[in-house]
C-alpha positions as CSV (number, residue, x, y, z in Angstrom):
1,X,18.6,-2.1,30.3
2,X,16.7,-0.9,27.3
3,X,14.1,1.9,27.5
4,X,11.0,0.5,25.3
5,X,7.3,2.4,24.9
6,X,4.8,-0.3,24.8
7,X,1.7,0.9,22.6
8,X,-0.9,-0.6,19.9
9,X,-3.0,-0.2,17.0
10,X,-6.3,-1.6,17.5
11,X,-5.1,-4.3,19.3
12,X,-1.8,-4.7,17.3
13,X,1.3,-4.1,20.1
14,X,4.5,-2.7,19.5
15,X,7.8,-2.0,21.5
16,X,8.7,1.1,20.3
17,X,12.8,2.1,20.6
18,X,14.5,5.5,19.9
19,X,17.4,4.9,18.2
20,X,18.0,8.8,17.0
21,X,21.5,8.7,17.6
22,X,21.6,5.0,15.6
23,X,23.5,3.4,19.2
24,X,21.5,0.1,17.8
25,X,22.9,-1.8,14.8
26,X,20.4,-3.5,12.4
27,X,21.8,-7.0,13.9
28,X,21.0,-6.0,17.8
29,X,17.8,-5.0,17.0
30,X,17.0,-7.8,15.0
31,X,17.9,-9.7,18.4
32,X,15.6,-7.5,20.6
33,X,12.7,-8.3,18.2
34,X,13.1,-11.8,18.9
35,X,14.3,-11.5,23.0
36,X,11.2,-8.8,23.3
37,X,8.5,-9.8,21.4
38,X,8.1,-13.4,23.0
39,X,4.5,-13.2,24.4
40,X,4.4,-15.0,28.6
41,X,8.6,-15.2,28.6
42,X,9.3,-11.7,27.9
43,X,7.7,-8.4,27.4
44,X,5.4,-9.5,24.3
45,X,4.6,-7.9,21.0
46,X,3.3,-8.1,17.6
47,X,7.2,-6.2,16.8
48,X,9.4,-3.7,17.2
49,X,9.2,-0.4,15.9
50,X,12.3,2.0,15.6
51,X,12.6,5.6,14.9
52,X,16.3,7.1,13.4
53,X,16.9,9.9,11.8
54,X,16.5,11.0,8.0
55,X,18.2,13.5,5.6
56,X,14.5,14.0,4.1
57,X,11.8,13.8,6.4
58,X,11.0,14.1,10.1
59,X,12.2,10.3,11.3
60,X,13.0,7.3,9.8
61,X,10.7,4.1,10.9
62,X,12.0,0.7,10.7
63,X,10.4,-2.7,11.5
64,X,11.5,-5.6,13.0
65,X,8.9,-8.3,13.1
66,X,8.6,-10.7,16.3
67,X,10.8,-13.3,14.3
68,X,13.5,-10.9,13.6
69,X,12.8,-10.3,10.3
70,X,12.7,-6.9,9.2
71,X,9.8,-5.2,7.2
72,X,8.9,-3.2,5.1
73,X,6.2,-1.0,6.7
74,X,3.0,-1.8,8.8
75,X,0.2,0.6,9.0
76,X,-1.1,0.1,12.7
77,X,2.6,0.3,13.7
78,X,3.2,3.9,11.4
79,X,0.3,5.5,13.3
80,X,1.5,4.1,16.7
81,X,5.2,5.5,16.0
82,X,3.5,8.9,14.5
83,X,2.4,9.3,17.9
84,X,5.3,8.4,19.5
85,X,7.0,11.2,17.5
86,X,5.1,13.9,18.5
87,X,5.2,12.5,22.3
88,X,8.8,12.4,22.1
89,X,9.3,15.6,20.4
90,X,11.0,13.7,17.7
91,X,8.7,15.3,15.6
92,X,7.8,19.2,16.4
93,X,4.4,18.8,15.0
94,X,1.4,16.6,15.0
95,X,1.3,17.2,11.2
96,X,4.5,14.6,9.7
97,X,6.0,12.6,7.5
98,X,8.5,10.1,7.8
99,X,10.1,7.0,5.6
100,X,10.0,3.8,5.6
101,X,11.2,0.9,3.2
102,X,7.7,0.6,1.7
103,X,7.8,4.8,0.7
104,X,6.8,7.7,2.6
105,X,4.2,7.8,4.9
106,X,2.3,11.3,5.9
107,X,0.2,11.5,9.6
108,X,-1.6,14.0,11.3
109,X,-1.5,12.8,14.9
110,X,-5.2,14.3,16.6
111,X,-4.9,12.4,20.4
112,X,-5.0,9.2,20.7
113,X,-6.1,8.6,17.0
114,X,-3.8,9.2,13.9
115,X,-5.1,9.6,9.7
116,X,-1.8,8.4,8.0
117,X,-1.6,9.3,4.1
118,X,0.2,5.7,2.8
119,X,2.7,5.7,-0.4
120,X,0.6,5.7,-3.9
121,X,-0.6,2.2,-4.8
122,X,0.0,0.7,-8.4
123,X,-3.4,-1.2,-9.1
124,X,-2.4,-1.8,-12.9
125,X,-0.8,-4.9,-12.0
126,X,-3.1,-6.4,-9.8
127,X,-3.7,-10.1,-9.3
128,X,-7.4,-9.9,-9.0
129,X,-9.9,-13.5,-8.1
130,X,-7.3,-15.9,-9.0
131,X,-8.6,-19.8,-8.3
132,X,-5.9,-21.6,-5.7
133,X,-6.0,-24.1,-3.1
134,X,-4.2,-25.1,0.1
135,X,-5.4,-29.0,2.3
136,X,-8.7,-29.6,0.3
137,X,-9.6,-25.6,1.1
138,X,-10.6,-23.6,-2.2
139,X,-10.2,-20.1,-2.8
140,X,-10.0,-16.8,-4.9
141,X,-7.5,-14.4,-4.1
142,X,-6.8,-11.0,-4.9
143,X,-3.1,-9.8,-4.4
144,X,-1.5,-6.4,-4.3
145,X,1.2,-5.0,-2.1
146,X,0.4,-2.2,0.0
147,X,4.0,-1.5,1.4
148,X,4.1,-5.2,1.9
149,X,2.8,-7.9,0.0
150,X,-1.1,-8.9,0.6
151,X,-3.3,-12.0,0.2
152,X,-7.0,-11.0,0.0
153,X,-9.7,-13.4,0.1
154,X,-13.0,-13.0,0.2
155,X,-15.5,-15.0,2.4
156,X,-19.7,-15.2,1.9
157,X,-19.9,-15.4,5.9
158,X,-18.5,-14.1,9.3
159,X,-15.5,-16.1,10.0
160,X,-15.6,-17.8,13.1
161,X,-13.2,-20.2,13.4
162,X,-9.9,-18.7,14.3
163,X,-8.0,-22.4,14.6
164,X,-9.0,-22.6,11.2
165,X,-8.0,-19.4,9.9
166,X,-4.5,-19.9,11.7
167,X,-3.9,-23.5,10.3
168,X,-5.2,-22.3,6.4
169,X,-3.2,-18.7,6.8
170,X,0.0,-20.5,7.6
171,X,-0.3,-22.8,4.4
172,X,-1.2,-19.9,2.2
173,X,1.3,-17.8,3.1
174,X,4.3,-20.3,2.8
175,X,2.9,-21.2,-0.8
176,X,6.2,-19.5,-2.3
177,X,5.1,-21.1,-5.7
178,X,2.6,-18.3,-5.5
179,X,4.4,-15.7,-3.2
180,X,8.1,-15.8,-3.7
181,X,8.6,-13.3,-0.7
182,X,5.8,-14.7,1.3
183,X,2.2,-12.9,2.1
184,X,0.0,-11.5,4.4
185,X,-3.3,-13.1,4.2
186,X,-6.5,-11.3,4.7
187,X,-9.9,-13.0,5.0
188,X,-12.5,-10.8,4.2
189,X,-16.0,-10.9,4.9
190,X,-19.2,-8.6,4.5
191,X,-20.2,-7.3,7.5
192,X,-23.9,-8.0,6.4
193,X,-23.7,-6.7,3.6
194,X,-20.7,-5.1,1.7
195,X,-21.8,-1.0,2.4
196,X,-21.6,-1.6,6.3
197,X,-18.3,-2.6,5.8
198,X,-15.5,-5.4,6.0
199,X,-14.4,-8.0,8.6
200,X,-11.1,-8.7,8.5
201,X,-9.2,-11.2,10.0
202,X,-5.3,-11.2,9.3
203,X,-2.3,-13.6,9.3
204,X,1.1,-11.7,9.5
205,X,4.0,-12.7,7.9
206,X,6.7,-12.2,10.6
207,X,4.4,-12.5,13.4
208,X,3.4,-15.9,11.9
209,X,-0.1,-15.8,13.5
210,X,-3.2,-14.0,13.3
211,X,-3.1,-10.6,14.9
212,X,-5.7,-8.8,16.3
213,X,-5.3,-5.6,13.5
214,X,-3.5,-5.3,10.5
215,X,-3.2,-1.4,9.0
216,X,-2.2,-2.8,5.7
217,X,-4.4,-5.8,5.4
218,X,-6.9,-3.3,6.1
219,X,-5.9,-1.1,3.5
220,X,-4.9,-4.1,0.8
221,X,-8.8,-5.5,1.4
222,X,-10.6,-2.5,1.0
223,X,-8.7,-1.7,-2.7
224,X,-9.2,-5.1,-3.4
225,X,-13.4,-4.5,-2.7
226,X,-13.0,-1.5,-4.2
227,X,-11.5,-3.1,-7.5
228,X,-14.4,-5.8,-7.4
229,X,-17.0,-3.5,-7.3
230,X,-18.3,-4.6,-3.5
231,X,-17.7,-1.2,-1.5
232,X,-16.8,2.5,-2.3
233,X,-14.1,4.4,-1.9
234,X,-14.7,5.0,1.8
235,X,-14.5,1.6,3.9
236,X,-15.0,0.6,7.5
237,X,-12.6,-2.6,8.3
238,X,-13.9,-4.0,11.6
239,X,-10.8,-6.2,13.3
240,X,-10.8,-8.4,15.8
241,X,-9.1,-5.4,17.9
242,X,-11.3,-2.3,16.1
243,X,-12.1,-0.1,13.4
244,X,-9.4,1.0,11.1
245,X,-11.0,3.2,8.4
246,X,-9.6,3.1,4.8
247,X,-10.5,5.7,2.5
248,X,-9.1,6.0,-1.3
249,X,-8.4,8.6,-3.9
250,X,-7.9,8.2,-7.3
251,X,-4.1,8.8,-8.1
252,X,-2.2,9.8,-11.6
253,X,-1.6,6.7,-14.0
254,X,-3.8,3.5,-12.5
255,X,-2.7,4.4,-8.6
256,X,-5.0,4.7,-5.8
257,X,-3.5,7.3,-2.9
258,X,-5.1,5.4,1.1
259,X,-5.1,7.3,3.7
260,X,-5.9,5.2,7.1
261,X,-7.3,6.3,10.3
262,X,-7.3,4.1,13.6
263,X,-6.5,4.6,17.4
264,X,-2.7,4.5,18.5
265,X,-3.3,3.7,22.4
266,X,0.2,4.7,24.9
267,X,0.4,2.1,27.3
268,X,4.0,1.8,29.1
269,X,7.1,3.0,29.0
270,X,9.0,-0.2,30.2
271,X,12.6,-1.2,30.8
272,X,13.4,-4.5,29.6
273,X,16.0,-6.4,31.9
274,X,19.0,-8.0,31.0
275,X,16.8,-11.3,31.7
276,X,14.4,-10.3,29.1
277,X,16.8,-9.6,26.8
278,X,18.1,-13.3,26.7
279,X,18.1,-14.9,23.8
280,X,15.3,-17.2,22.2
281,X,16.6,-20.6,22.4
């Protein structure tokens, strides 16, 4: 048996494990991810998040994505495991900060929504409305890495068609030509109009689907319609599975300093069965 809190992030569902006393190696919890995470067969989630402990801050998160992979940070899942903290009394106070492989993350837990202040991101080199195209569909994209890598591209309408978005996201994001490590994708639309915010529809890299919310697709697509001139520093990002707001702060030497505020909903605390620990065949 393995003690797992089930929560999410606008939608985007985590198992959460406490691994404080580091009991779970990287390889067993790289086989949970994939046992866990299988939506109908198993328990079902978007990943696994992990908290361990840290010579420099309150906790250590790690990732493990639903195909075992692990990664390098996730802003839906950083507020979500913020919460968890404080919950747990991992963390004394709602005011923390923690590590993770994409930099240091700060959060002020307030109930059941959490601001997180995300690692400084260089702009200087950014990829900005570069022509591509993937099966006879043409687009510009923007790309940055916010933590982890991120494809934006920007649409003139509400997207609709999720089948399509699926298909098109999968091809993008295996274009290694382009994206040695791979790529979140982001497609980005006005929601009317550019200053009543973004629509944002994600495919994860991991997950290897669209997901209801992405923190740092959110994030990623308002610097990049920040860059472009479409919004201000202050963006709402509407999600399939809610708002995530983004704002930005100039930083020292061409860096923009995101902070990101969203719900972080606790849902279960579940034990997972030796049965739903079997391995994905």
């Amino acid at each position: 048996m393995i003690l797992c809190t089930k929560m999410n992030g606008n939608g985007n569902d985590f198992l959460i494990i406490d691994n404080m006393d580091l009991r779970y190696s990287k390889e067993i919890l790289s086989g949970y991810a994939k046992a866990l995470c299988r939506r109908r067969e198993s328990l079902g989630a978007d990943g696994i998040l992990v908290a361990e402990p840290s010579g420099v801050c309150d906790f250590k998160m790690r990732l493990f994505n639903r195909d075992g992979t692990e990664g390098e940070m996730c802003g839906n899942g950083a507020r979500c495991i913020a919460r968890y903290a404080f919950l747990k009394r991992i963390a004394k106070d709602p005011v923390m900060a923690f590590e993770t492989l994409g930099g240091r993350v700060e959060a002020a837990v307030q109930g059941a929504r959490v601001v997180i202040k995300l690692s400084p991101v260089d702009v200087s080199g950014l990829i900005l409305d570069v022509p591509a195209s993937v099966e006879g569909y043409g687009f510009n994209y923007t790309f940055l890495t916010v933590g982890v890598p991120h494809t934006v591209i920007f649409e003139k309408e509400k997207l609709n068609s999720e089948d399509f978005y699926r298909k098109i996201g999968r091809s993008i994001r295996l274009r290694t030509d382009l994206f040695p490590e791979g790529s979140n994708i982001n497609f980005v639309s006005p929601r009317g109009s550019f200053d009543k915010g973004l629509e944002v529809l994600t495919y994860e890299r991991g997950v290897e689907d669209l997901t209801l919310s992405c923190g740092t697709g959110s994030t990623a697509s308002a610097i990049a319609a920040f860059k472009a001139g479409l919004t201000g520093p202050v963006v709402d990002v509407y999600n399939p599975g809610g708002l995530n707001r983004v704002s930005l702060l100039e930083g020292p030497s061409d860096t923009l300093l995101p902070e990101l505020e969203g719900g972080a909903s606790y849902i279960a605390e579940i034990e997972a069965s030796e049965e739903a620990l079997e391995k994905y065949n």
